[in-house]
C-alpha positions in Angstrom: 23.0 -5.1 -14.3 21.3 -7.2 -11.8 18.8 -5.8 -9.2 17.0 -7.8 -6.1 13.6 -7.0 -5.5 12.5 -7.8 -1.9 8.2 -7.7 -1.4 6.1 -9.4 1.1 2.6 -7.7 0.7 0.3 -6.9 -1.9 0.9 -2.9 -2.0 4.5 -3.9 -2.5 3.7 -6.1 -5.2 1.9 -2.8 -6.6 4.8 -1.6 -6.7 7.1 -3.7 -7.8 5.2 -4.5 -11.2 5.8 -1.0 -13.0 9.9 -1.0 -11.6 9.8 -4.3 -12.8 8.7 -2.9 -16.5 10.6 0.0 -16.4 14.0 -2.2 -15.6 13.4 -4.7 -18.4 13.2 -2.3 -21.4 16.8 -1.6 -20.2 17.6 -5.2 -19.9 17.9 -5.0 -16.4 18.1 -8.8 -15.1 15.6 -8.7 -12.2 15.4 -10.9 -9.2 12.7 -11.4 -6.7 12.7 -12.2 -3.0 9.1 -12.9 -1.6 9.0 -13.1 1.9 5.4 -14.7 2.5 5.0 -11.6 5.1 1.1 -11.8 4.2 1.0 -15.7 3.8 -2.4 -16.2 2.4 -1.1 -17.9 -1.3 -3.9 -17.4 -3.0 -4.4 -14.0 -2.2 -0.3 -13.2 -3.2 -1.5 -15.5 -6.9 -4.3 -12.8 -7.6 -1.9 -10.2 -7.3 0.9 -11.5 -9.3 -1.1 -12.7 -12.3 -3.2 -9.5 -12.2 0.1 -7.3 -12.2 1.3 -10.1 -14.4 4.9 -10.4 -12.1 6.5 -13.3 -12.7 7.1 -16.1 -10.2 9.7 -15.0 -7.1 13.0 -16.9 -7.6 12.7 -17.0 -3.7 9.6 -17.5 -1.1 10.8 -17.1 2.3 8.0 -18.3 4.0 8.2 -15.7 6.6 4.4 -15.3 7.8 3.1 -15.5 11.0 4.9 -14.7 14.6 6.0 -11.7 16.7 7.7 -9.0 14.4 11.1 -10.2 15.8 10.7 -13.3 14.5 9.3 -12.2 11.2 12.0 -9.5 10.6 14.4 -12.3 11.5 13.2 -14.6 9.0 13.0 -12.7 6.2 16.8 -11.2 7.3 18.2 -14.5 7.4 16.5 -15.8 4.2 17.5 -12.2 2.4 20.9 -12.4 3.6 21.6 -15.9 1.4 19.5 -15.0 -1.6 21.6 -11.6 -1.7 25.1 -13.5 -1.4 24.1 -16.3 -3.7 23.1 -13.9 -6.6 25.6 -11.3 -5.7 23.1 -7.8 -7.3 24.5 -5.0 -7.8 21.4 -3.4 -6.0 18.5 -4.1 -3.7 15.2 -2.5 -4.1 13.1 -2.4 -1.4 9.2 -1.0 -0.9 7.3 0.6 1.8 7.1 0.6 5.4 6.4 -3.4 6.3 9.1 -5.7 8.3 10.1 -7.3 5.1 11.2 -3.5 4.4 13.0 -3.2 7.8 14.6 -6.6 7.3 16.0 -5.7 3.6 17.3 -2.8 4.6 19.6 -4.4 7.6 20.9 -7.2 5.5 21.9 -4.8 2.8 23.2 -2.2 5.1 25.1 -5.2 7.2 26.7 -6.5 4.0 28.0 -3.1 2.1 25.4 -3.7 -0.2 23.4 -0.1 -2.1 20.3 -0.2 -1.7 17.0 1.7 -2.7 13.8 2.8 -0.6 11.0 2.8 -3.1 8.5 5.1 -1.3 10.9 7.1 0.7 10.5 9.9 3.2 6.9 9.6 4.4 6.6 10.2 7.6 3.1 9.8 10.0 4.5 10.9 13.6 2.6 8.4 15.8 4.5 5.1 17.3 4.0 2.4 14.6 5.8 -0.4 13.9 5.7 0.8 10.1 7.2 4.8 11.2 10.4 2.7 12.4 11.0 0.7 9.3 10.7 3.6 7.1 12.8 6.0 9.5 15.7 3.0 9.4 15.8 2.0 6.0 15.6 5.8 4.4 19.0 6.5 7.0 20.6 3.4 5.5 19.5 4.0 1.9 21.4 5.2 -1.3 17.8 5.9 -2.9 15.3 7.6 -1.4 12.7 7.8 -4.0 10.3 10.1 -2.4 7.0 9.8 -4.2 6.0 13.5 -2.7 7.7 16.4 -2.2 7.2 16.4 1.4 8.5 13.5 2.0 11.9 15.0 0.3 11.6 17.4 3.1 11.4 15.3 6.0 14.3 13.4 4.9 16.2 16.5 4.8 15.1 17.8 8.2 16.4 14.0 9.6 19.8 14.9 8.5 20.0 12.6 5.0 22.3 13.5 2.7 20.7 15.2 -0.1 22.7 13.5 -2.4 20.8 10.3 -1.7 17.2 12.3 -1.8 15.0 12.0 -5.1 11.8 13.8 -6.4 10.2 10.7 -8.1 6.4 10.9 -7.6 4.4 7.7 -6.4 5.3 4.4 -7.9 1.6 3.4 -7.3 0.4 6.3 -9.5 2.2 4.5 -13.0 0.4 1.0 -11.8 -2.8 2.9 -11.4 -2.4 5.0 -15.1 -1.9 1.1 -16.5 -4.7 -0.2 -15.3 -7.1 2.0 -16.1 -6.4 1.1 -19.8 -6.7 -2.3 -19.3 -9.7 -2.2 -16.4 -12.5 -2.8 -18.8 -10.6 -6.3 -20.3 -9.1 -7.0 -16.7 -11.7 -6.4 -14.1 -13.9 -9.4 -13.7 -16.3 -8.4 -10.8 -19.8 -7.6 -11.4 -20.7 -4.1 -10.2 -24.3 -4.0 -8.3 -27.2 -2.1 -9.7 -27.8 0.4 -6.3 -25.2 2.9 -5.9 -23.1 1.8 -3.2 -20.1 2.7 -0.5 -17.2 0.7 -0.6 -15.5 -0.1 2.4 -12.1 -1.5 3.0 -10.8 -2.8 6.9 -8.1 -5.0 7.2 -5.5 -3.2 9.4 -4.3 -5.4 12.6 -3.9 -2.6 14.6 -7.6 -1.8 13.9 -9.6 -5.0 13.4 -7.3 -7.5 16.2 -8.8 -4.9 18.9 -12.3 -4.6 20.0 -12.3 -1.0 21.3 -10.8 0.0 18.3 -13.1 -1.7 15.4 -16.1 -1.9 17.4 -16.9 1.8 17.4 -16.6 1.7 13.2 -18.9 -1.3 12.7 -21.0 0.9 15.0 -21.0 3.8 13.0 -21.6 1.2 9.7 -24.4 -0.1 11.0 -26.2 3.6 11.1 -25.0 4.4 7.7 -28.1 4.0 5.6 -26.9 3.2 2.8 -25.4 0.3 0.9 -21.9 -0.9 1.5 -19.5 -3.0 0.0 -16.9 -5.0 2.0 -13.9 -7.4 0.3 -13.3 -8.9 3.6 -9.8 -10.9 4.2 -10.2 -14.1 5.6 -7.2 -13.1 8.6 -10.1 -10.3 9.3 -13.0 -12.3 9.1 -11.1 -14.4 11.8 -10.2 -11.7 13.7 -14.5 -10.2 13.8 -15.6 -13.5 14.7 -13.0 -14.4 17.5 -14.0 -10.8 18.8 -17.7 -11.6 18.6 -18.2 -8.7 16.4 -18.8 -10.8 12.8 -22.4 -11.0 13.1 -23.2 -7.8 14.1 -21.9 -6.7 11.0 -23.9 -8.4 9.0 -27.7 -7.8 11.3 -28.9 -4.8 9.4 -28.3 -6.4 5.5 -26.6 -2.5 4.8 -23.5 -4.2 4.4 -22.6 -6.7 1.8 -19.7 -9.2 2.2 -18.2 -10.3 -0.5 -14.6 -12.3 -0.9 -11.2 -10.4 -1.1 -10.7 -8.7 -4.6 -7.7 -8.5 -7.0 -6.3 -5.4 -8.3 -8.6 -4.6 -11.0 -11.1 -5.6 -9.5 -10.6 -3.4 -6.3 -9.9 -0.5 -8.5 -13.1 -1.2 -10.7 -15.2 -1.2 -7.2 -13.9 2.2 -6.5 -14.1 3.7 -9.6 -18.1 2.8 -9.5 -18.8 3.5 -5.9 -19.7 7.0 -4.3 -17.5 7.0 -1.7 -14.4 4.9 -0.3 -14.4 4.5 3.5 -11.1 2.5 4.6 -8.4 2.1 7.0 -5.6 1.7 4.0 -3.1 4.7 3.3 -2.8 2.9 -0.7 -6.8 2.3 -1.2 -7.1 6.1 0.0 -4.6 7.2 -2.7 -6.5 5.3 -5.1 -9.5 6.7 -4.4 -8.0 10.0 -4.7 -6.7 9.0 -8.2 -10.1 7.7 -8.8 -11.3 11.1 -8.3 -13.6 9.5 -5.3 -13.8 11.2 -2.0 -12.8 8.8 0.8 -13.3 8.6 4.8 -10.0 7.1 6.8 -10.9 5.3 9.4 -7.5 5.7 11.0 -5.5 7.4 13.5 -3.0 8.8 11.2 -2.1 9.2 7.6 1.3 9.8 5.3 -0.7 12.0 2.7 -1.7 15.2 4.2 -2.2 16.5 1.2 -5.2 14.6 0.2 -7.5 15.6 3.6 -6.1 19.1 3.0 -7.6 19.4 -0.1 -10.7 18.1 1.7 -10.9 14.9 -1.1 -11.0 12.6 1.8 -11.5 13.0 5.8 -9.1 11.4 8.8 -12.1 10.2 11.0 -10.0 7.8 13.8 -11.8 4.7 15.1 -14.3 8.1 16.7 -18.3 6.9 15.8 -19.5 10.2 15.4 -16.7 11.3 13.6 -17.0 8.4 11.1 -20.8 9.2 10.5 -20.3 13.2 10.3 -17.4 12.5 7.6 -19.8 10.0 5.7 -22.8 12.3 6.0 -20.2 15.2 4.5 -18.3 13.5 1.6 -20.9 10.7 0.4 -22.1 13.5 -2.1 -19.0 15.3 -3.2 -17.6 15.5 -6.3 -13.9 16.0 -6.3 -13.1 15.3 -10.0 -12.1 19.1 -10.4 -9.2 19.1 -7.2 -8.2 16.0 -8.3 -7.0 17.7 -12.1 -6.4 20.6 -10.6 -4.0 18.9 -7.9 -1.1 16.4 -9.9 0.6 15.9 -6.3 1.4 12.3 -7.3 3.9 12.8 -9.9 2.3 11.8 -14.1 2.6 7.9 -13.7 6.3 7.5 -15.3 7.6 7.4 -11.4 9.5 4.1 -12.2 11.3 5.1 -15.2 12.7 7.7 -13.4 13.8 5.8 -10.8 15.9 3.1 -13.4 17.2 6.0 -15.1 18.8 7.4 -11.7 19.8 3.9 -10.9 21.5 3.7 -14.2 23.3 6.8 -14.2 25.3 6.5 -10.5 25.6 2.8 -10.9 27.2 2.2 -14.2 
């Protein structure tokens, strides 16, 4: 059996490297598509050796534009990789255009496909909330990594023949990790106890009455923090004429963007994760970290209902009261109590259902 794996950004890559483990010890021949949706190379390369994936058979060179043009890309380039190597599947990942795009193609040429992350659902007007809606309706997979996202699938009308219980793909990557972070991880961890903070969303940073209120509220956290900052980011602060005011008070520290292991080493040592990422707040969670989301909206209820992290918004005073709330908590206790995620063998279950309808 041959599948096509279609990524374009590094939490797809996340999730591609334990589907790509599980597929091979059934000598599954496996096929990758990168679209070059986040076009920094290097910062793709980190990923790739870290996760050790091997090297796409395709690069697609689809970075940069409006979404249109992106989506179109990636469609177009999809749509002659998938008719050249003639799968009997594609796998897709997440919520991105590259997601949106794969799903079309297939859908247009009569060709299954699965949605790797399935069913999540934020019910705000994103981009992202369209992709998933379309390619979960087109899908012959949905591997839903919660069980609530099972149940908005069946509440859209999907056939429930097409819905699966998996857990969360990025929960297996996470479990091998951890016994290989010590060897792995390369990044020196500071002496001070420190925040870590993670900002990279466009929606967030590319708008000034959006970000400026958060750098705001950082500036009046007393109290180290941490910040991998992406080089698209640092762009965006500096064109906004917000970079240097994030540096004035010397409470935050900038350092260069992070791989994997390292990212996950930085959590697993700091006292509290304050981001605007959906995956880095997961990981916190699995890190048994408590976390503030500096975001409008969030896929996993289930974490700020069991009070391990806090949905803040771009809101300053928000932000601070969360900080001032969670910098001191211990969640390690929810966390065991809590296995919402599935127990990290989420891929293998997803080849073995794979294997069973398609063969």
């Amino acid at each position: 059996m041959k599948l096509v794996h279609l990524v374009g950004n590094r939490p797809q890559f996340i999730k591609l490297a334990p589907f790509l483990m599980a597929a091979e010890k059934k000598n599954i021949q496996n096929i990758i598509i990168h679209s070059g949706q986040h076009y920094d190379y290097e910062m793709s390369k980190i990923f790739f050796d870290n996760l050790q994936i091997p090297e796409p058979n395709y690069h697609l060179e689809a970075g940069g534009g409006t979404h249109t043009s992106q989506t179109t890309k990636v469609m177009l380039g999809t749509e002659k990789a998938l008719s050249d190597e003639k799968p009997a599947l594609l796998v897709i990942y997440g919520d991105t255009n590259t997601t949106l795009a794969g799903a079309l193609v297939a859908y247009k040429m009569n060709l299954p496909f699965a949605h790797v992350e399935a069913g999540l659902r934020e019910y705000v007007w994103r981009p992202e909330e369209m992709n998933k809606k379309v390619s979960d309706h087109f899908a012959k997979y949905c591997f839903c990594p919660i069980q609530r996202a099972c149940d908005n699938l069946k509440h859209e009308g999907v056939n429930k023949n097409n819905i699966f219980l998996t857990g969360d793909i990025t929960y297996d990557t996470f479990k091998y990790a951890q016994a290989v972070l010590d060897q792995k991880a390369k990044i020196v961890i500071p002496k001070n106890p420190y925040f870590l903070l993670t900002m990279h969303r466009a929606e967030t940073v590319d708008h000034k009455e959006k970000v400026e209120p958060i750098i705001e509220a950082l500036l009046e956290i007393n109290h180290e923090i941490i910040y991998p900052i992406h080089p698209r980011t640092e762009k965006s602060l500096k064109n906004l004429g917000l970079y240097e005011r994030l540096i004035s008070t010397g409470n935050i520290k900038i350092i260069p963007p992070v791989g994997y292991f390292d990212l996950l080493k930085l959590i697993k040592h700091s006292k509290l994760v304050i981001t605007d990422s959906g995956g880095v707040i997961k990981e916190a969670f699995y890190s048994e970290k408590p976390g503030v989301a500096i975001d409008a909206a969030s896929e996993y209820d289930e974490i700020y209902n069991l009070e391990c992290s806090i949905l803040t918004g771009q809101n300053k005073k928000k932000i601070l009261a969360a900080v001032k709330k969670m910098g001191n908590k211990n969640i390690t206790r929810i966390v065991h109590k809590n296995k919402i995620f599935g127990n990290g063998q989420s891929a293998t279950k997803m080849v073995e259902i794979i294997l069973s309808h398609e063969t």
